[in-house]
C-alpha positions, 0 to 999 in steps of 0.5 A: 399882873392882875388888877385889884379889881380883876382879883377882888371879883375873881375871889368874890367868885371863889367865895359864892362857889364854896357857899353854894357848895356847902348849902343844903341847896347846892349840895341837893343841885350836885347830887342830882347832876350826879343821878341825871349823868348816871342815867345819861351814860347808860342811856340810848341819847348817850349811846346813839352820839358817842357810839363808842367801842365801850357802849356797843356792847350794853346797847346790843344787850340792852332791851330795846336793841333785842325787841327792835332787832326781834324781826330780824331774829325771827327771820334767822330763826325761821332761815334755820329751821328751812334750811335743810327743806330748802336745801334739798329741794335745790339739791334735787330740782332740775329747775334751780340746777339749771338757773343755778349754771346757766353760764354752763348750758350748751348753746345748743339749747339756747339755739334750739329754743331761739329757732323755734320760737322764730319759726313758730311765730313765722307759721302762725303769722301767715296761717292766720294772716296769710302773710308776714310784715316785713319787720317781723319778717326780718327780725325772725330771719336774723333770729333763725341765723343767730339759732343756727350759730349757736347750734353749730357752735355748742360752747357754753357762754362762759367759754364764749366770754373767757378772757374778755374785757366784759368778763373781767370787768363784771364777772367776778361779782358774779363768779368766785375763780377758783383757779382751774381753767374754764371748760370749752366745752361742756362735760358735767354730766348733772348739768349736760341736757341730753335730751332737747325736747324741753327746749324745742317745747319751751321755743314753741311756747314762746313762739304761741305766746309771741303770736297771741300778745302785744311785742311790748307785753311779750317782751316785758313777760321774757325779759321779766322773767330772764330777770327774775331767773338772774336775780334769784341765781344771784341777787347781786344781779337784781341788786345792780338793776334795781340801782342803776333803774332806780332813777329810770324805771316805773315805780311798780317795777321798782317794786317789783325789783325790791321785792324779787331781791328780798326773795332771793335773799331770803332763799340765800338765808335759807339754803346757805348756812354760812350767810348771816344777816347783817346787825348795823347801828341803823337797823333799830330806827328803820324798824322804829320808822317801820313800826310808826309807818304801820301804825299811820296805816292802822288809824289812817283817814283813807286806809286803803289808800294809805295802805298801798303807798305803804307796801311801796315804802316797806318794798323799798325799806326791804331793798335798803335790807338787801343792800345792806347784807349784800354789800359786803365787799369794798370792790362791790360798793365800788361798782355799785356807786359807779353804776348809781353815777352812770345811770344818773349821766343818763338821766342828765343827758336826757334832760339836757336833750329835752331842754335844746329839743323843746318840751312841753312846761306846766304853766304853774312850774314858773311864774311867766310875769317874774321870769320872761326868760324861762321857757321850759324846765326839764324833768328827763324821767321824773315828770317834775323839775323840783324831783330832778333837781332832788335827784341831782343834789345826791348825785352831783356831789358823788360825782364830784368824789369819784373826781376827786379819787380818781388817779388816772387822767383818764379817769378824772376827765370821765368823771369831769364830764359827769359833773358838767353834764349833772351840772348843765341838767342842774341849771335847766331845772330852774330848781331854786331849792335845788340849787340851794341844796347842792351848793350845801353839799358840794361846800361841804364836801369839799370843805371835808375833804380839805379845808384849804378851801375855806379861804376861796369859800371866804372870796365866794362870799364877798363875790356872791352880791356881784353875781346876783347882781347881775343881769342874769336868768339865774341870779333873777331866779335866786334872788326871788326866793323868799320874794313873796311876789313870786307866786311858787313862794306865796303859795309854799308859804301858805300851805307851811301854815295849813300844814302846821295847823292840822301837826297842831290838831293831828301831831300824836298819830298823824293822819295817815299816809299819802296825798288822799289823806292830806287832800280830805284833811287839807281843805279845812285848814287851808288859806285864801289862795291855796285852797288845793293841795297834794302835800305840805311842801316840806318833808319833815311836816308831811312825815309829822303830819302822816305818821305823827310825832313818832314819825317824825322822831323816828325819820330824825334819829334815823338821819342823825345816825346815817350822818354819824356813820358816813362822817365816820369816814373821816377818821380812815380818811387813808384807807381806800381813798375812793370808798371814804371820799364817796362816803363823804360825798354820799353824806354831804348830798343826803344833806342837801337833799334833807336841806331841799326837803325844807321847801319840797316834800321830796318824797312826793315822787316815789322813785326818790323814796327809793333813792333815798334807801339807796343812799342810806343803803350804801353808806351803811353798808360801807361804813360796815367794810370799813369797820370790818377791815379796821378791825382786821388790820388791829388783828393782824 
């Protein structure tokens, strides 16, 4: 029963509702409630977080969505007009038959083209020099035999490797079967080469060139160009390397990887009518940071300079495109995340190495009068521990899925060995933000993916005080954050505030791209005791300060659409349990990896700019095979 008093004041409540209602003022309050919700539903905020069947449809139609989909239009349009050139030109050209079925060529050729690379080089050795080391001696000895195998044998390598585990495994992304028996022995007349002139040619030239450069220059120029051949026959090829090289090769190899694969894929377009680009939901923000990024360049205090890290970022944006339109397949994404995870075991176990072996430490990376106990911090590839630990965050939690998915015990062991190697290289980092990071991604993955960890999330807490408590390296290095003693902490905090005050003087255009940029403009606004710096230590300041406010704007929508796609999966939960649990593993280690971004530009090393589209691109891409199979299942 309610009380007088409860009853009076709901009443008085009632009575001030129905007054301003009546008002002239209220009336003039709902109609603009009613104009601002009109424009709300139709506007592009409203579209880009309901993202609703219903406003798909007026987003694709609306005027932002074609001028921001206008380059990808442009190169559709371009693709049919080139097609039939293009087409006739493969058709006809002895060069592209040949790449085009390398799997078929006899050995012979390949014999051929090994034998006399081996001899060529052996003769001009010891013409010039009189006399040939013994290596090289050796190496071209075992050359000259393998030629001779594969002479006598004459089968094709894809009769050498029918029926094997390799094929199985990694052939199917590669070749659609199509029934039929393959052929031991190679009878196509268009592809057959009945003449071997061009092969003993070919084997001489490299046998010139073997003689005249450096073993690593001529080893880079064969394999280079085996690669380029690869990828332009199939760009999954060049995909699958750039993935697994991401965290691994040099930057301008990434590159140059990025750019060969955007080729190929262009030459798809041209010569397959039946392949179409790929219209996602992210594709207008990345072209609206694209946009903002040129713009950066344009009004940049250094533009040469600015200019050069910018052709790096669109190679890598343009990757991002590639992988998007190239993943289609759940089997594809599949492998490609396991080969993302596998290269990253790589890498922790070189890190991992470098700690027990003893590595050479910047002095500045640890403060030795706070930590007595840190001798060394482990980078493995990426020259600097913050930038390992940045690499971790994302991968550790996608481990962690392919735990998590995994049915047989086989499998599941592999997978906890990853995790304790990412693990055990996490910790040797000595990464503080790292280690903040991935234990945001790791709880919020498994707090997805079942919220009965809640309660042991709830125990962690109440047992956290006692673990830093202890008298550990590890708990004396958590406890330091934000310890204005430690010498890293003071020197963030003071170039947080330099930074702020150039977004005060710069925040519309920004400066420009790049650490020559910041380095010309830094000294004016920095403090006493951190005069120098290469970047602001925090991602988003750097973005606001380089590109601006629509920089900024551009990077943050374009985030907030990438977690709306990955948490996506949720709601196909059942469906092919691995792809939507790494979906969501992908998307807990992106934020963890922007959470760590708070205290590190991590964009600072370009290989995790690379890494970063790469995420991007995998989530995208299999958010698009779970719609796609949804809408199927709802057809059928």
């Amino acid at each position: 029963m309610e009380s007088c008093i409860v009853n009076g004041i709901k009443r008085f409540g009632q009575w001030c509702t129905a007054a301003f209602l009546c008002s002239w003022f209220g009336k003039l309050c709902v109609r603009l409630c009613a104009w601002v919700a009109a424009r709300y539903r139709g506007s592009l905020v409203c579209r880009f977080f309901t993202d609703g069947l219903s406003n798909e449809a007026s987003w694709r139609n609306s005027l932002l969505y074609r001028i921001l989909h206008l380059p990808v239009c442009l190169l559709e349009k371009i693709a049919v007009r080139a097609s039939d050139a293009c087409q006739y030109v493969a058709k006809n050209s002895v060069v592209w038959r040949l790449i085009d079925n390398w799997a078929l060529l006899p050995s012979r050729v390949y014999g051929y083209i090994i034998l006399c690379y081996a001899l060529t080089e052996t003769l001009l050795l010891w013409a010039v020099y009189g006399e040939v080391q013994l290596v090289k001696l050796f190496i071209n000895g075992v050359l000259v035999v393998l030629a001779l195998l594969l002479v006598l044998l004459n089968r094709s390598p894809k009769s050498l490797y029918k029926g094997s585990i390799l094929l199985r495994a990694f052939g199917s992304f590669f070749y659609k079967s199509s029934g039929k028996p393959s052929r031991l022995f190679l009878e196509d007349k268009d592809i057959r080469v009945n003449s071997h002139i061009a092969s003993v040619c070919l084997g001489i030239v490299l046998g010139v060139l073997g003689f005249l450069l450096p073993f690593t220059v001529f080893a880079l120029l064969v394999g280079g160009l085996g690669v380029a051949l690869l990828t332009l026959k199939d760009v999954r090829f060049g995909l699958f390397l750039t993935v697994f090289g991401a965290p691994i090769l040099p930057t301008m190899a990434l590159v140059g990887l990025s750019l060969l694969c955007l080729v190929s894929l262009l030459l798809r377009l041209a010569t397959d009518k039946e392949f179409h680009l790929t219209h996602n939901g992210l594709t207008p923000y990345v072209v609206f940071y694209v946009l903002a990024l040129v713009m950066g360049v344009v009004t940049s205090f250094t533009f040469m300079a600015s200019a050069k890290i910018a052709l790096v970022y669109l190679s890598f944006i343009a990757f991002y495109f590639v992988l998007v339109n190239t993943v289609t397949d759940r089997k594809i994404w599949r492998a490609l995340t396991v080969t993302f995870i596998v290269s990253a075991v790589l890498v922790g176990l070189f890190g991992i190495l470098q700690n027990f072996v003893g590595i050479s430490s910047t002095a500045s990376w640890v403060d030795a009068e706070m930590f007595t106990d840190i001798e060394r911090r482990v980078y493995s590839t990426f020259d600097n521990p913050n930038v390992l630990g940045e690499f971790l965050v994302i991968t550790i939690p996608v481990a962690l899925a392919l735990f998590w998915s995994a049915k047989r015990y086989g499998h599941k062991a592999t997978y906890v060995l990853a995790v304790l190697i990412l693990a055990a290289c996490m910790i040797f980092t000595w990464s503080r933000g790292a280690w903040l990071g991935v234990m945001l991604a790791v709880v919020l993955f498994v707090l997805v993916m079942d919220k009965r960890f809640f309660l042991l999330g709830i125990l962690g807490l109440f047992l956290l005080p006692l673990l830093l408590a202890s008298d550990n390296p590890i708990s004396a290095r958590l406890m330091s954050i934000g310890d204005m003693g430690d010498s890293s902490t003071a020197y963030r905090v003071s170039i947080w505030l330099a930074s702020l005050g150039i977004i005060r003087d710069f925040w519309l255009g920004g400066i420009g791209p790049g650490s020559d940029a910041f380095s010309m403009v830094y000294p004016k606004y920095a403090f006493s005791g951190a005069n120098f710096a290469l970047h602001a230590h925090n991602l988003f300041l750097q973005v606001w300060i380089e590109l601006g406010i629509v920089g900024i704007v551009a990077l943050v929508a374009l985030v907030f659409a990438t977690m709306r796609q990955g948490l996506g999966s949720l709601a196909t939960r059942g469906r092919g349990r691995l792809m939507n649990t790494c979906m969501i593993a992908l998307t807990a280690g992106l934020l963890g990896y922007l959470f760590q971004g708070m205290a590190d530009n991590v964009w600072y090393n370009y290989k995790m700019v690379l890494i970063f589209w790469c995420v991007l691109g995998l989530i995208t891409s299999g958010a698009g095979i779970a719609k796609r199979e949804a809408a199927e299942a709802r057809h059928f």
